[in-house]
N, C-alpha and C positions, 0 to 999 in steps of 0.2 A: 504494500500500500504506500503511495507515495505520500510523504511527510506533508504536511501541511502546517501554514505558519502564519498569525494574522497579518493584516496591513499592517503597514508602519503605520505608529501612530503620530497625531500632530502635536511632537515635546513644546510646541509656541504655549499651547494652553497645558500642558502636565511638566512644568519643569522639575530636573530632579532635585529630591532635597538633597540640601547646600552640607548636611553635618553627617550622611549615611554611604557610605561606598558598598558597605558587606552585609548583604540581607540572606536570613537565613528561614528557606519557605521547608515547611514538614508539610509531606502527603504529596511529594512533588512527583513521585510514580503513578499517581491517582489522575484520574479526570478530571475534576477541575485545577487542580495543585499545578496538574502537568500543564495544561493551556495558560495559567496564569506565567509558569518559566518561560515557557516560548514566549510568551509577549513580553515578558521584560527582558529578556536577551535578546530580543529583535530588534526591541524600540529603542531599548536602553544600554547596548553594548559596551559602548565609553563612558558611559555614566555610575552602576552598580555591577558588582561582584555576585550571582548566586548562590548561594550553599544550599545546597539540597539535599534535604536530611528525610529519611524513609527507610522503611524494612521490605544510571544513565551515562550514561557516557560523557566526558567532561569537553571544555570547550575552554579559550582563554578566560570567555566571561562565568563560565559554569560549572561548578565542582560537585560532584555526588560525594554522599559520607552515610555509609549503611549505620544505623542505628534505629534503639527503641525508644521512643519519647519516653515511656514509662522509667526509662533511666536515668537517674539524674547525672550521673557520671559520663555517661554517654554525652548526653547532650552538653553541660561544661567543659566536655574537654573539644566540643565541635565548635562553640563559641569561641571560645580563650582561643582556639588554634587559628580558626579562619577569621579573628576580632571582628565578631558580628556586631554590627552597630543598628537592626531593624528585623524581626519576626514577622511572619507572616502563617501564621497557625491553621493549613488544612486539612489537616491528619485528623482521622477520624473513623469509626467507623458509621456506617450511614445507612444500611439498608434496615428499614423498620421491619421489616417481616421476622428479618435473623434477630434483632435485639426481644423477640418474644422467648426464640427460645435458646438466648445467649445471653442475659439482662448482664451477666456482671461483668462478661467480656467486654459489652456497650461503659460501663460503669470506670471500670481498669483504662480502658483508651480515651474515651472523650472528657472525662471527669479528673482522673489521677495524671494521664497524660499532661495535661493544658497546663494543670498546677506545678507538675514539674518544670515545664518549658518555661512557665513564669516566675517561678524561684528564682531556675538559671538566669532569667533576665535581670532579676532582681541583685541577684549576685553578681551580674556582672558590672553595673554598676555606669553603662553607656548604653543603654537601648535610649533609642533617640523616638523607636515607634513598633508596637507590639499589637497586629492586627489580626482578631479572631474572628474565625469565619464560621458564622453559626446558621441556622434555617427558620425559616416560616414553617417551620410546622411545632414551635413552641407556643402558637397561637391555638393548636389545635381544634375546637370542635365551636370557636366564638361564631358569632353570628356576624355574615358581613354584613358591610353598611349600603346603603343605597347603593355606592357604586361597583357593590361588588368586589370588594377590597378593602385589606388588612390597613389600618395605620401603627405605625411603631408604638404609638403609645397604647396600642389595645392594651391589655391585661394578657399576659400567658396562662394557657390553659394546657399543657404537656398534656398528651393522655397515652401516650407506652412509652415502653423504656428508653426508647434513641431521644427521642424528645425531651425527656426528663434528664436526661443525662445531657444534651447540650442548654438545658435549660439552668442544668448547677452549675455547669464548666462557666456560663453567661457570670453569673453571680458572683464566682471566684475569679473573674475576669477584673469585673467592676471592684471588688474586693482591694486588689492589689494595686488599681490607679485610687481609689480613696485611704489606704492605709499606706503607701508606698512610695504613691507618686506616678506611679509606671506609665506615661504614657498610653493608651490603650484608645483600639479604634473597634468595633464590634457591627458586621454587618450581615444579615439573616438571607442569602439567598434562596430564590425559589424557581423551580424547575428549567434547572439549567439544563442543556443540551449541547449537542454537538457531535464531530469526528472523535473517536476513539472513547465513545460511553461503552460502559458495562454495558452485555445486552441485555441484561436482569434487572437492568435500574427499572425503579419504581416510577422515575419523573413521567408524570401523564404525556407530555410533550414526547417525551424522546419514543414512549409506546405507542402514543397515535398518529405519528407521522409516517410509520412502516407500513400502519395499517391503511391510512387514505390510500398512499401509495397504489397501494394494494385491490382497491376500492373496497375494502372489508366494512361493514358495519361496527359503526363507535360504541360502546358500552361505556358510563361510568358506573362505578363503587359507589 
């Protein structure tokens, strides 16, 4: 399959920040983790350092370093070595069917994970910016508003395990920029798509596009 790589993007209006050279993205093997490396080594080659930390092949601007977030050791010794100066937290696991009947493995990665990667930050004592990538489905079963749509301020409503678990991870996010300082940017994607998805994602988008395709008849859940 041939690689695919977004447009350049226009750096006029995303200039890079002035105090970060070394960002270090976890889940960068993953679908979305992975699309987000390729846009910053596309756009931003002379500007940021990748570290990509997961359980790829390297580039001037790209370094892979196998490890387990759940590590604290691991992940200090990935910062202090490549002096990461910016996080970018996708690592996770994500498929709600499997956190029914895996709740503590959901609990161990999304929850224990986050917290270790933000210690590490914490300890290192130069994160300039620490951005957790969480989901719309911590809104779970609220009712939408007229237009059909979540606003950030609804109330969360988690109702299974994945949810409730990036719903704590949320919490000890916010935790460590109110007792710490830490910098922190928190943003809840919802049915992302694209080249090189799992073909078992759950994102309604990425299942009903095969299917139009296909002219199959649409069902929702």
């Amino acid at each position: 399959m041939k690689d695919t790589v977004p447009p350049k993007s226009d750096c006029s209006t995303n200039d890079p920040l002035p105090n970060v050279k070394n960002i270090l993205v976890t889940g960068c093997a993953e679908f979305i983790g992975g699309w987000f490396v390729r846009m910053i080594v596309h756009a931003y080659a002379n500007d940021y350092r990748v570290i990509g930390f997961d359980n790829l092949e390297s580039s001037s601007s790209f370094c892979f370093v196998k490890g387990d977030i759940c590590n604290f050791s691991d992940v200090m010794a990935a910062m202090k070595h490549h002096k990461v100066e910016a996080v970018v937290h996708f690592a996770a696991r994500t498929h709600v069917d499997q956190s029914f009947s895996s709740p503590l493995a959901f609990t161990t990665t999304n929850i224990v994970g986050t917290q270790v990667l933000l210690e590490a930050a914490k300890t290192m004592g130069c994160i300039h910016g620490f951005v957790y990538i969480s989901t719309d489905e911590l809104y779970g079963e609220n009712d939408l508003d007229r237009c059909f749509a979540f606003t950030e301020d609804q109330p969360l409503d988690p109702t299974n395990p994945y949810a409730a678990s990036k719903a704590a991870a949320e919490r000890i996010v916010r935790a460590y920029e109110e007792s710490f300082g830490l910098p922190v940017i928190i943003t809840r994607c919802n049915n992302v798509f694209g080249p090189y998805q799992h073909p078992e994602s759950e994102a309604t988008i990425s299942k009903s596009t095969p299917m139009t395709s296909a002219d199959r008849e649409l069902t929702q859940r």
